[in-house]
C-alpha positions in Angstrom: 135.3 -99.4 7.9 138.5 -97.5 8.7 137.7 -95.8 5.0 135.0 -94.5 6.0 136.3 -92.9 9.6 138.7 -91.5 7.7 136.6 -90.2 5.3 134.4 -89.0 8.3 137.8 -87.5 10.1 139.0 -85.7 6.7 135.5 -84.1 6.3 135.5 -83.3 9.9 139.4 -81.3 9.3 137.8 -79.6 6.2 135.3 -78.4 8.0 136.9 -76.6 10.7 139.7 -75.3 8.4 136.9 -73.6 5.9 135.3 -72.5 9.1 138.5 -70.9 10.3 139.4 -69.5 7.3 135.7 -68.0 7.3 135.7 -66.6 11.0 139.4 -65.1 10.4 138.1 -63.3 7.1 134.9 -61.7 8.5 136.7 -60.3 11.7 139.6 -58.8 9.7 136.9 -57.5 7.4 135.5 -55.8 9.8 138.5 -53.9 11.2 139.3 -53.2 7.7 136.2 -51.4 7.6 136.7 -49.6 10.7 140.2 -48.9 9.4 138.2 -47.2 6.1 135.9 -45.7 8.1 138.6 -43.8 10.0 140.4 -42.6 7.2 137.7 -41.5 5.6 136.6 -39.8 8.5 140.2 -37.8 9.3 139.9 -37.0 5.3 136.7 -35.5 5.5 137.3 -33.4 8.8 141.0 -32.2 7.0 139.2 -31.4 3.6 141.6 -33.4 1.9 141.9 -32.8 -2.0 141.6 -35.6 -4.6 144.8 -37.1 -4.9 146.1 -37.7 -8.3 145.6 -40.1 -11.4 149.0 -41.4 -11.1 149.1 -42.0 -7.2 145.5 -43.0 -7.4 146.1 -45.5 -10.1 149.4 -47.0 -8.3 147.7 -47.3 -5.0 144.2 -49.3 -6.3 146.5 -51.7 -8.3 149.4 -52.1 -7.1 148.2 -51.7 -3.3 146.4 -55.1 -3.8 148.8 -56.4 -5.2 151.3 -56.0 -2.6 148.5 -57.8 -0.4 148.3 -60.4 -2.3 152.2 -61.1 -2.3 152.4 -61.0 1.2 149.3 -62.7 2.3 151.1 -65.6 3.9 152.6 -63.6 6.2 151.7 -61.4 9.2 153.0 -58.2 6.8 149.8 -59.4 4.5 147.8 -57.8 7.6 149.4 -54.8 7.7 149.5 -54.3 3.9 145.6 -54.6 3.9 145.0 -51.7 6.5 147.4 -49.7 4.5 145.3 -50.9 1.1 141.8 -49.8 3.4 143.4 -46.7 4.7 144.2 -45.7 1.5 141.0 -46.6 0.1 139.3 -44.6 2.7 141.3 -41.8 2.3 140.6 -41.1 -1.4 136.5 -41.2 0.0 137.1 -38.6 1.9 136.8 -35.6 -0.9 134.0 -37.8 -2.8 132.1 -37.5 0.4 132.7 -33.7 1.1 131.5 -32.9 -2.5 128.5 -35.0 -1.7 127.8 -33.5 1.7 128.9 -30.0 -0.5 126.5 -30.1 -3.6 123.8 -31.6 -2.0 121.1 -30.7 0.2 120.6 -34.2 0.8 123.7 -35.2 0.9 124.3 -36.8 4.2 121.2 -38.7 3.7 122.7 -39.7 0.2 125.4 -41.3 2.5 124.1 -42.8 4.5 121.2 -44.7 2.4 124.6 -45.7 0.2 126.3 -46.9 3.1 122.8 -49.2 4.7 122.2 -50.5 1.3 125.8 -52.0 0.9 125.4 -53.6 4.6 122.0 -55.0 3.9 122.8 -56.5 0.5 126.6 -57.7 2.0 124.7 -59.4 4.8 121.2 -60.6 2.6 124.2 -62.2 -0.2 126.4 -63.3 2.3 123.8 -65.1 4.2 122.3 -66.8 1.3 125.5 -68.0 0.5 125.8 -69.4 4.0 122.6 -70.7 4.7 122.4 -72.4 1.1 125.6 -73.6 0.7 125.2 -73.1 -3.2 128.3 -73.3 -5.4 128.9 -69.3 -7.4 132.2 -70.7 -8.7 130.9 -70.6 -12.4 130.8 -66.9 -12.1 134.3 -66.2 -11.5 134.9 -66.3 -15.7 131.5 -64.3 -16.3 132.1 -61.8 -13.8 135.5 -61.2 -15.7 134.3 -60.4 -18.7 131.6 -58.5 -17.3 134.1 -56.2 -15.5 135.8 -55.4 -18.3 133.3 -54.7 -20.2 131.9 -52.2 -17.2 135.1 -50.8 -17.2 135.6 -49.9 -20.7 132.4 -48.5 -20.7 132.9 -46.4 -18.5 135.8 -44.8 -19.8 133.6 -43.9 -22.8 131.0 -42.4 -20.6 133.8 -40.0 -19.2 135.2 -39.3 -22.7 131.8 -38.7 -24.2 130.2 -37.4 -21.3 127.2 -39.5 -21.3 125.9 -39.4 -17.8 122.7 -41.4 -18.7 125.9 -44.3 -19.9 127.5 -43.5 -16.3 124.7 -44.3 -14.6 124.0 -47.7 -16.7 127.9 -48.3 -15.6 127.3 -47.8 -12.0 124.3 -50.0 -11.6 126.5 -52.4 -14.0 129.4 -52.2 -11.1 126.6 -52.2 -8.5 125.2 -55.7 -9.9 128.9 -56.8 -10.5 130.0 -56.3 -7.2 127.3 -57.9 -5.9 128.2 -61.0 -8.0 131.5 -61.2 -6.5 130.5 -61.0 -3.2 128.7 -64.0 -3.9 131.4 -66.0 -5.8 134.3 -64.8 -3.2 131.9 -66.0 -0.3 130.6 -69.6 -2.0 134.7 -70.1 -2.5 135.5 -69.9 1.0 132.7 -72.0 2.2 133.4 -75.1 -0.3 137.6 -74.9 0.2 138.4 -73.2 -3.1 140.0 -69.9 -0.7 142.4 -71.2 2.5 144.1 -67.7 2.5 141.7 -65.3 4.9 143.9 -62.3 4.0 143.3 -63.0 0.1 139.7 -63.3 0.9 139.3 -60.2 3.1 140.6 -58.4 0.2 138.6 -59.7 -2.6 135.7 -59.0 -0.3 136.4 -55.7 0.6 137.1 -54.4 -2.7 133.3 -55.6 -3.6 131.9 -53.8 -0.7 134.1 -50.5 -1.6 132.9 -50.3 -5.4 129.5 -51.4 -4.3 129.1 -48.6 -2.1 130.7 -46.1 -4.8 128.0 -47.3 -7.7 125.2 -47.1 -5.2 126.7 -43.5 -3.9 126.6 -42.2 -7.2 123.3 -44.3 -8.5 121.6 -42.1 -5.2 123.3 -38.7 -6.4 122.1 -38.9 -9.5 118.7 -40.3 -8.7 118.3 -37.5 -5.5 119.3 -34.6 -8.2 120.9 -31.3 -7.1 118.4 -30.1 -4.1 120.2 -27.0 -3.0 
């Protein structure tokens, strides 16, 4: 009998530690976003140029990676709104030459940005509701990003927009896949760190916006 109370009691500690972890990494996703937003915003209004390869590359690797190191402390906060910031920042021009080139271009946006909310919440509450377990994915979704990846350095060499598009809807379907897996590993213990989850999370949400923005631009076509 006392087995099974503590059984009971450990279940009961699980539960309010994964919901914890859960509640902490949805509200710090969402001022990450609002921290994204923002930058994005000030980059747009400054007409801020592309930034290049070199800082680019340094800040979307080794950015999360300095999250990642301090994640059990309260600098792993502050490292993520520099990681969003940043993120946010380099949006800015992609957004301008949007607004720039096309007619539609706000509207291109803006359909980018409500389709990444809507599937976010539609996955994330499937996850939630379901309880399901996605952590098979995590080796699939590997593979499947570096195979994304790879080809999309071909369709850039090549210049095969008809392969970049394929690539985006590939990232688009990828990200949406981690979403999934990052979500069902919170929910069933296999995440306790909220900061490591908020960024896994939000680097979904950012490169599923991206593939849908540019699925949109080249669907919509040049309207000026």
């Amino acid at each position: 009998m006392s087995n099974h109370h503590t059984v009971v009691a450990d279940l009961k500690i699980s539960n309010l530690a994964i919901n914890k972890v859960l509640r902490n990494t949805y509200f710090l996703l969402g001022l990450s976003m609002l921290v994204s937003a923002g930058a994005a915003l000030i980059a747009m209004f400054t007409y801020a140029q592309p930034i290049g390869f070199l800082p680019m590359l340094l800040g979307f690797l080794g950015l999360p990676m300095l999250v990642q190191a301090t994640s059990r402390s309260a600098w792993g906060i502050a490292t993520m709104f520099v990681f969003t910031a940043f993120t946010g920042y380099t949006l800015g021009p992609i957004l301008n030459m949007m607004v720039g080139t096309f007619a539609n271009g706000s509207e291109i946006i803006f359909a980018a940005l409500g389709s990444t909310g809507l599937i976010f919440l539609a996955l994330s509450s499937y996850v939630l509701t379901s309880r399901k377990d996605f952590s098979f994915m995590g080796g699939m979704l590997f593979i499947a990003v570096m195979v994304a990846f790879c080809a999309s350095i071909a369709g850039v060499l090549f210049n095969m927009p008809m392969l970049q598009l394929v690539v985006s809807a590939a990232f688009a379907l990828i990200s949406s896949g981690m979403i999934l897996y990052h979500t069902s590993l919170i929910i069933h213990g296999g995440e306790r760190n909220y900061i490591v989850a908020t960024l896994s999370i939000y680097i979904a949400l950012f490169n599923l916006f991206v593939s849908l923005l540019r699925i949109f631009a080249v669907l919509a076509g040049n309207r000026d």
